[in-house]
GUVEXLUM-187652 format. One record per residue: x, z, y of N, C-alpha, C in turn. Coordinates in steps of 0.02 Angstrom, whole numbers, padded with zeros to 5 digits, always signed. Example, Ala and Ser with C-alpha at 12.3 -4.5 7.8 and 13.67 -1.06 7.14 Angstrom:
2
+00660+00390-00284+00615+00390-00225+00660+00390-00165;+00642+00354-00112+00684+00357-00053+00645+00394+00002;
//
This chain:
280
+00381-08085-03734+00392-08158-03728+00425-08185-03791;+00462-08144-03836+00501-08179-03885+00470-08168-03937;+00398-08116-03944+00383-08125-03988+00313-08175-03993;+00307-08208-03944+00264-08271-03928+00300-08316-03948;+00353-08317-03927+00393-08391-03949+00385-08395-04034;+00408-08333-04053+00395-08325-04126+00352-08352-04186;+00286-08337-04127+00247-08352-04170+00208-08397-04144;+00229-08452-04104+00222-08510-04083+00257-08545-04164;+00319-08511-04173+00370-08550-04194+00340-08578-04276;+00288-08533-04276+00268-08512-04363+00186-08556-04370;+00179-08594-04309+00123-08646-04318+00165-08722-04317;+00098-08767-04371+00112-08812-04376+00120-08875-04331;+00177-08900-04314+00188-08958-04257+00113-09011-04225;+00078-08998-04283+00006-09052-04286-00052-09018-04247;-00034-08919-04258-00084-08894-04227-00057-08876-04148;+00006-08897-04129+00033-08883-04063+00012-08918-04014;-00037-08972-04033-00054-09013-03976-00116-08997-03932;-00116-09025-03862-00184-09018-03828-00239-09016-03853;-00242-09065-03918-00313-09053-03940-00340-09017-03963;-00403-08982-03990-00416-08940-04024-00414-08966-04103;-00406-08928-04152-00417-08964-04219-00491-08963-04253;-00486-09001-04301-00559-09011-04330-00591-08953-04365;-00640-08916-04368-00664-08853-04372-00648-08856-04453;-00654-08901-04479-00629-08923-04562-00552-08881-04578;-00511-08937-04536-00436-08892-04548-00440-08839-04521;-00444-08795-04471-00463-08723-04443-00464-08673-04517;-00514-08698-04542-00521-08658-04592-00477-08675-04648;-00440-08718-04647-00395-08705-04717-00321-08699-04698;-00334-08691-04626-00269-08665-04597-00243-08588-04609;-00320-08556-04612-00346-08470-04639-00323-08481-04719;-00361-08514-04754-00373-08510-04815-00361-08600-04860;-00339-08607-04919-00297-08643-04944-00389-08688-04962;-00371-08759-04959-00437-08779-04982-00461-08771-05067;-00393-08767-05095-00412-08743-05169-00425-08688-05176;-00427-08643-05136-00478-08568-05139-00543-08583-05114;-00562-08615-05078-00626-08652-05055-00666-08664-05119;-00623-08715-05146-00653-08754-05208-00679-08692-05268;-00611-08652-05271-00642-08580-05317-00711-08555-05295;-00711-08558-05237-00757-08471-05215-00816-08527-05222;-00828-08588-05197-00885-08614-05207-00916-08630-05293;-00855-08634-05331-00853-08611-05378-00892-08548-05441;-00842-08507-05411-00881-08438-05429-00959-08415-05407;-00962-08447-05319-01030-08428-05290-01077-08460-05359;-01061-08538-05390-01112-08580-05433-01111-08546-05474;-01077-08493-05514-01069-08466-05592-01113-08420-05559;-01090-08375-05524-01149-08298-05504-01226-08321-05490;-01227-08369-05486-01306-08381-05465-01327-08414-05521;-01279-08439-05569-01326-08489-05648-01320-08432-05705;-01269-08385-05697-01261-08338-05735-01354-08270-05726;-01356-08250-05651-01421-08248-05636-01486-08268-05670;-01483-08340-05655-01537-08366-05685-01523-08382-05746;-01491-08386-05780-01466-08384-05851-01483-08444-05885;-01414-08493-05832-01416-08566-05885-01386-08565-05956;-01400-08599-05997-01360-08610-06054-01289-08640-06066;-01280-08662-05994-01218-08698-05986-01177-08661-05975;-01096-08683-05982-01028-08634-05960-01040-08603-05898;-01056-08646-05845-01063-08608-05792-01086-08556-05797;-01145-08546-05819-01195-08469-05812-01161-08428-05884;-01097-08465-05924-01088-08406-05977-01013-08408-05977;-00954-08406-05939-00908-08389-05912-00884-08355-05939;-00822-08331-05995-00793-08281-06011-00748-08242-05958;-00735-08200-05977-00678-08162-05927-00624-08190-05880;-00577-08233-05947-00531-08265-05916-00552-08309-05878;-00619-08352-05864-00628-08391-05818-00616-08369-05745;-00685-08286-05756-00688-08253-05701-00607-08252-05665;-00555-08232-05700-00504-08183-05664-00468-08256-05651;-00490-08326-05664-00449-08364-05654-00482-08383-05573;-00527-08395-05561-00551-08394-05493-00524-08346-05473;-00556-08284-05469-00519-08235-05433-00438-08237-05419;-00397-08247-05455-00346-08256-05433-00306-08331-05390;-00353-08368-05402-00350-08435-05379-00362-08404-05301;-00433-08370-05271-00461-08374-05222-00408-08328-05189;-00373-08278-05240-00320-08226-05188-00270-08263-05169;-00239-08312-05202-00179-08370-05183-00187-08400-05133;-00243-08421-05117-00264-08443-05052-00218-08444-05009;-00226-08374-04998-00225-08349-04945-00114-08329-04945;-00104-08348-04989-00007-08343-05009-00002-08410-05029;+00018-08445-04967+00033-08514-04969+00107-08528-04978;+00163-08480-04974+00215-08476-05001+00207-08472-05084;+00163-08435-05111+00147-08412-05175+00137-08487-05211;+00092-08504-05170+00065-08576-05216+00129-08630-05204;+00129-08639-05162+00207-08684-05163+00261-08686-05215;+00285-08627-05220+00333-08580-05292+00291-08611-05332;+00241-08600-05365+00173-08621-05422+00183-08717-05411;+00174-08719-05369+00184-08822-05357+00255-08822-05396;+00288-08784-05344+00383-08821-05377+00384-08818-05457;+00361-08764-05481+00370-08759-05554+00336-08792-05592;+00289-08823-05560+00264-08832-05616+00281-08934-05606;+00321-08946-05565+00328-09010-05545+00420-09011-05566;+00442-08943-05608+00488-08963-05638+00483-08983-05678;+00433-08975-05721+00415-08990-05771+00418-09057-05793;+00384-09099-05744+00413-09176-05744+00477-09200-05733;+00515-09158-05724+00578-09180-05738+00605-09187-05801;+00585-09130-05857+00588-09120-05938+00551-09195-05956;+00486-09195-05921+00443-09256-05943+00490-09323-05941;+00499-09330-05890+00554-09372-05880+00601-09408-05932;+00650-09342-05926+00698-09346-05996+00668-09389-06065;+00621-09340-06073+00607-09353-06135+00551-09427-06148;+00516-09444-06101+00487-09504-06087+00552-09560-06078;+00622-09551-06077+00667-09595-06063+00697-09596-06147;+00713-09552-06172+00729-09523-06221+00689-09559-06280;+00632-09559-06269+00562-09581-06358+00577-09664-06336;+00590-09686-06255+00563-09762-06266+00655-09791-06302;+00697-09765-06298+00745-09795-06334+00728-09796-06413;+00713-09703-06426+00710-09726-06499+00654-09778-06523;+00588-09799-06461+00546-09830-06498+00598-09899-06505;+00623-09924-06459+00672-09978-06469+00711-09994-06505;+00738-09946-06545+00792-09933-06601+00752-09933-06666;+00711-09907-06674+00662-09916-06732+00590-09981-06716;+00599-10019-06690+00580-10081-06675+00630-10139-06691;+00706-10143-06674+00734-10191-06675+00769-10163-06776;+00753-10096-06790+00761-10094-06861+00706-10153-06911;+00648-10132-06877+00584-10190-06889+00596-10246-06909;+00615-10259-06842+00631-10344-06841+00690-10350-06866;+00755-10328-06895+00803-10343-06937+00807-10322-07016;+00765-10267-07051+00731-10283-07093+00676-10319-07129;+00614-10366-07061+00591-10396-07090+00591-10466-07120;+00695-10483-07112+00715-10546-07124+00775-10521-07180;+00784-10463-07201+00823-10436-07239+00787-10410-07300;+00719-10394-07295+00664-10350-07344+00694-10362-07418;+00707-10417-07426+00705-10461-07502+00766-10431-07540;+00818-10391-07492+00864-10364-07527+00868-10299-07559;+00794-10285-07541+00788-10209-07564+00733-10218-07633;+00699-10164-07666+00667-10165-07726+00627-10129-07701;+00605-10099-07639+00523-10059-07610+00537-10084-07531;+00487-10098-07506+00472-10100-07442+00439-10049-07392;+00440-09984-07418+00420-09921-07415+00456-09910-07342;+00506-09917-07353+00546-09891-07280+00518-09945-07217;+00517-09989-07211+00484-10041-07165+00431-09981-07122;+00358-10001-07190+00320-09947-07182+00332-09893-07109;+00368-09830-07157+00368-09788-07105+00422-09801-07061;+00460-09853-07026+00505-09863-06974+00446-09884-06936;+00385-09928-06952+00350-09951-06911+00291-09890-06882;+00282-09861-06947+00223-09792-06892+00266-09754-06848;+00341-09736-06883+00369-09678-06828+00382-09699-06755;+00386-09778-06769+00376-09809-06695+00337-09804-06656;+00250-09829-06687+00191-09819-06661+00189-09746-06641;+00217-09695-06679+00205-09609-06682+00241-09615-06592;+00301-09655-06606+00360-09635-06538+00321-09639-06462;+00297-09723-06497+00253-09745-06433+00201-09689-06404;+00157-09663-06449+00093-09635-06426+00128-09574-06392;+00194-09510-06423+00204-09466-06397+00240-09491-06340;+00246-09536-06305+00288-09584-06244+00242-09567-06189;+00188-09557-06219+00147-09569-06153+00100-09508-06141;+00096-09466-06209+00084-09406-06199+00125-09360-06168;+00180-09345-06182+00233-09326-06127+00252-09338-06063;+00231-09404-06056+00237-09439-05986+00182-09431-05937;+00134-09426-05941+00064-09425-05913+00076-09387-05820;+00104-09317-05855+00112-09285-05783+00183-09305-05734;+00231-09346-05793+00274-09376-05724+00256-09433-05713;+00213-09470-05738+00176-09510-05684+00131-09495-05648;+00101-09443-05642+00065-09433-05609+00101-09393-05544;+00148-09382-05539+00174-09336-05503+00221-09376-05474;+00231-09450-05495+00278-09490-05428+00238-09542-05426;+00166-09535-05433+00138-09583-05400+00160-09650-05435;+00165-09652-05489+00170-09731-05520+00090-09760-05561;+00048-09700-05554-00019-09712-05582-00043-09780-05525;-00081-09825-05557-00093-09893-05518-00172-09881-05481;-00151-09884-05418-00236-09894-05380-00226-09956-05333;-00284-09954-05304-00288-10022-05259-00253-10012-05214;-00166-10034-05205-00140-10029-05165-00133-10052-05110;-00154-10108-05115-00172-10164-05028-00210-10121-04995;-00245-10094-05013-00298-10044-04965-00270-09984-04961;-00252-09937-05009-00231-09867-05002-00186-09876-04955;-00124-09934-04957-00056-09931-04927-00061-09913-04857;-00135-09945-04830-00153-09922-04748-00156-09870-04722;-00186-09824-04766-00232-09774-04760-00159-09711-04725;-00205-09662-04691-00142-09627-04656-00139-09569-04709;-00090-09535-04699-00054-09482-04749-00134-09430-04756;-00157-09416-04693-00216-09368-04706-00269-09400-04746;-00291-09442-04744-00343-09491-04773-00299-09490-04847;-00251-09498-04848-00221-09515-04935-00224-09441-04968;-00223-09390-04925-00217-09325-04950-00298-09278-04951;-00348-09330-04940-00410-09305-04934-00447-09347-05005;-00433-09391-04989-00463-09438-05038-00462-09409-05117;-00386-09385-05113-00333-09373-05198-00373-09298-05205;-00376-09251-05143-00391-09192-05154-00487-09194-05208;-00514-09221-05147-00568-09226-05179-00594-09263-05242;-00566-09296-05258-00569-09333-05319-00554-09295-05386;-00476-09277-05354-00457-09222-05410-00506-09159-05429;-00526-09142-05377-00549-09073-05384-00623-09093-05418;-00663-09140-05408-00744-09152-05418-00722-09213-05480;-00696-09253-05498-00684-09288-05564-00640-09265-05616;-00567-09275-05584-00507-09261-05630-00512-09183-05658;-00503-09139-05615-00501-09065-05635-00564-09043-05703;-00612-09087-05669-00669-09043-05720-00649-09092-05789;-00649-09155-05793-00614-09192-05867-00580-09176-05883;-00518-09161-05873-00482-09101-05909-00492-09053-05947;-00534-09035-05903-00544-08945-05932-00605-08970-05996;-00659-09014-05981-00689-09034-06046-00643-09072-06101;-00602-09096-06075-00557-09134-06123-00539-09077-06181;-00490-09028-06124-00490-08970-06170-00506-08952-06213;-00569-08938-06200-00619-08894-06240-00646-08948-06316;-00628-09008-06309-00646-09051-06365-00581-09060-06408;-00520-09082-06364-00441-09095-06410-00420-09039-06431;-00435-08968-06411-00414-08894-06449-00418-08891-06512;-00493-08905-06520-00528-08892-06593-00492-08941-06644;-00513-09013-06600-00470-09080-06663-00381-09081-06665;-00352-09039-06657-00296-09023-06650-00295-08983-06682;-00308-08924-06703-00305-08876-06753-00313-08908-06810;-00382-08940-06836-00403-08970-06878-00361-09017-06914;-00328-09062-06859-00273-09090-06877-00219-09071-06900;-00199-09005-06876-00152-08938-06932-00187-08937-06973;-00220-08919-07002-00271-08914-07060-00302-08851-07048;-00332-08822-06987-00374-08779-06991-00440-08811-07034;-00459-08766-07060-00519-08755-07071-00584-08769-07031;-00677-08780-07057-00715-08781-06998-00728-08695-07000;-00721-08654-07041-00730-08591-07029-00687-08544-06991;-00648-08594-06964-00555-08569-06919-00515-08551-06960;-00512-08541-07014-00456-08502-07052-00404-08568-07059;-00346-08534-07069-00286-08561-07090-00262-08579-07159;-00256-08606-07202-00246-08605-07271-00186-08579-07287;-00128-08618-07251-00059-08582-07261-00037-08544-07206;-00072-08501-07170-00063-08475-07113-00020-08498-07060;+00047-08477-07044+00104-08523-06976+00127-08572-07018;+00121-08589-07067+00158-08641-07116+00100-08695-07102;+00120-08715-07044+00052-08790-07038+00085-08837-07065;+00148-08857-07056+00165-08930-07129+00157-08941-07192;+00118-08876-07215+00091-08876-07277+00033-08907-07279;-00023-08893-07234-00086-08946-07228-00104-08977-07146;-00044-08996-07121-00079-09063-07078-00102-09108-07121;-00139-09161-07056-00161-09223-07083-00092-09279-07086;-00100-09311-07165-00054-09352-07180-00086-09417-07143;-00050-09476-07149-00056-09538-07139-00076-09573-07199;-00145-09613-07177-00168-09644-07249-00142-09689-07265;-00084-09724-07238-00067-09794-07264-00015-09768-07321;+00048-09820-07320+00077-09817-07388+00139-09762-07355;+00160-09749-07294+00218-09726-07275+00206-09635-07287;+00135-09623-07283+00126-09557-07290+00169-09512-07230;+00168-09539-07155+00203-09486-07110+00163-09449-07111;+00148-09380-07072+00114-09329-07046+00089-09357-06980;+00011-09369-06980-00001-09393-06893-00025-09321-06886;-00043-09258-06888-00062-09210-06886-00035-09177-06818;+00023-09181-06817+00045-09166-06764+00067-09204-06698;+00065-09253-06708+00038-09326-06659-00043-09316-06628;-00077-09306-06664-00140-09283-06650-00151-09216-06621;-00133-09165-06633-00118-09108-06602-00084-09100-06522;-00030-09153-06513+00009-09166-06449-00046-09194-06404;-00099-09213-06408-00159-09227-06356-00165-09151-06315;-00179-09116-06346-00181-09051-06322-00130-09035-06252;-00072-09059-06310+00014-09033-06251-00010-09076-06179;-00035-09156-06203-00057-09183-06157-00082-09189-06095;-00156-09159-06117-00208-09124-06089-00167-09056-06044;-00130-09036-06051-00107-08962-06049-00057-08975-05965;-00036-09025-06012+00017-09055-05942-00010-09081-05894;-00065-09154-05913-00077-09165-05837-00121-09110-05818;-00164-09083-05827-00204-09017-05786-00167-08966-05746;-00081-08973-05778-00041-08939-05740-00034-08961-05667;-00013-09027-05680+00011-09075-05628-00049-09109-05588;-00118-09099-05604-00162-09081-05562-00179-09037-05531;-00165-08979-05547-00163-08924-05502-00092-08938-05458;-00035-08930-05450+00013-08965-05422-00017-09012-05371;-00061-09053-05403-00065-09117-05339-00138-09082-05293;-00163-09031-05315-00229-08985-05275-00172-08975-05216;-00134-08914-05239-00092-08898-05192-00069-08919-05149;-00025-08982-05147+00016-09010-05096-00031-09047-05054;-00094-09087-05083-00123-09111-05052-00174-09063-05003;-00176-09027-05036-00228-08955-04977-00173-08959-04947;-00113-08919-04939-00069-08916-04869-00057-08964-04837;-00077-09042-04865-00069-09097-04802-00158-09076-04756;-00205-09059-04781-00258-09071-04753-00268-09015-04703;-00211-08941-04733-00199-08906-04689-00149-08893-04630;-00108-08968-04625-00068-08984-04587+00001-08925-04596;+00022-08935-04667+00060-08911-04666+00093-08947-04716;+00149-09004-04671+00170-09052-04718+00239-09049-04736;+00254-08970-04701+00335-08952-04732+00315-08910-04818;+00240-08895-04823+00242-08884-04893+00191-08944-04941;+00162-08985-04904+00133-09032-04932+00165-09089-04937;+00122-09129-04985+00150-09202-04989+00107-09257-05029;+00114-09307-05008+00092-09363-05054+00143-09414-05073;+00138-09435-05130+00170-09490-05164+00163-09545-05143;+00222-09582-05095+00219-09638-05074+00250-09686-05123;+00249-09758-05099+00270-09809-05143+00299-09844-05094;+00356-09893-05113+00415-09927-05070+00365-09987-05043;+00327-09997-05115+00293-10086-05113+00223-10088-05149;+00171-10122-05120+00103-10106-05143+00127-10137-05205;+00065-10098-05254+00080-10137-05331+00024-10177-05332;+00023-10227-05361-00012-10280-05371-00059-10269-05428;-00140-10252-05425-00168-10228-05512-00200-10315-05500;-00194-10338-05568-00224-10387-05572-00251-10394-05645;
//
């Protein structure tokens, strides 16, 4: 008898009721829906690889393989993936910081702007103006490259909120899942595969890959063509970090949102808002 109660105790409050559940959640009550998404996944690579498309799918390196595979074993360690959510949703907390952190200095080197450009006449070069004004623009752009996954991760990204605001927690956690997984997830990963290359380049790789000054990349990034001559090289390169982060914090939002669809909303969650936002 106590070990019934037990394991009464170890199902979810949603699946305790008279009803039966939807043969949908059943199964990702077994298995995590982002192992779903893998294995249907992998099933598409083994069968284009077969017929031998020219595309990634059918030519898959290793690490792809073992990244499904280990995706599809997580599944099934929904404590595992949770740990994997938390960490990687600390991360937006660093984001945070430092997204609070760039918009002062963009402010501080903005109101330098505007109080040198009524002072200029006292100097003999206007050179410094110049670069106070790109390292600003530089501040701005890494503002939002850094920021990307803590907005995305408290839900301040803007959708049609008059309508979403209705919608019930399962419906908000089906919608985000699938979207993510069939739009967002795969743009990423092509994003990837395009900002890698122009990121190096922007160090000054080479088109033959080589390095000129090998780990010494401030020797040939790309300079700035105007008169201030900063380094955007590595401004351009931070797309990458970008890219890197939200794909993190998309996987993060796979997760929590599969455990709402698996009714398990002591490890899931969605990002609510106090007050619809108004897009106009």
């Amino acid at each position: 008898m106590a070990d019934t109660e037990a394991a009464e105790s170890l199902i979810p409050d949603d699946a305790k009721n008279d009803e039966p559940a939807a043969p949908a959640v059943q199964i990702f009550t077994r298995m995590h829906p982002l192992g779903i998404c893998a294995a249907v996944l992998a099933g598409a690579a083994v069968i284009a690889t077969l017929a031998g498309s020219r595309f990634l799918i059918g030519n898959m390196k290793i690490w792809h393989w073992v990244a499904l595979i280990v995706t599809i074993a997580l599944s099934f360690a929904p404590s595992i993936l949770h740990s994997i959510r938390i960490g990687i949703e600390r991360i937006g907390d660093l984001s945070k910081v430092c997204v609070m952190t760039l918009a002062w200095i963009v402010f501080t080197l903005q109101l330098f702007n505007v109080i040198t450009r009524y002072t200029n006449n006292w100097f003999e070069r206007d050179i410094l103006f110049g670069q106070t004004t790109s390292a600003a623009w530089m501040s701005f752009g890494l503002m939002f490259v850094l920021g990307v996954n803590y907005a995305m991760r408290d839900g301040v990204n803007p959708r049609i909120d008059f309508w979403w605001a209705e919608f019930s927690k399962q419906r908000k956690a089906a919608i985000d899942f699938v979207l993510h997984a069939t739009l967002l997830g795969p743009f990423i990963f092509m994003a990837l595969r395009v900002v890698i290359p122009y990121g190096a380049t922007s160090l000054g790789r080479k088109r033959d890959g080589s390095w000129p000054s090998g780990w010494r990349v401030w020797e040939t990034w790309e300079q700035s063509s105007d008169a201030s001559q900063l380094p955007v090289g590595p401004i351009q390169a931070a797309l990458v970090l970008a890219f890197l982060l939200w794909g993190l914090q998309t996987l993060a939002e796979l997760i929590k949102t599969g455990f709402v669809l698996a009714g398990r909303d002591d490890l899931g969650d969605v990002a609510e808002i106090d007050a619809p936002l108004r897009v106009e």
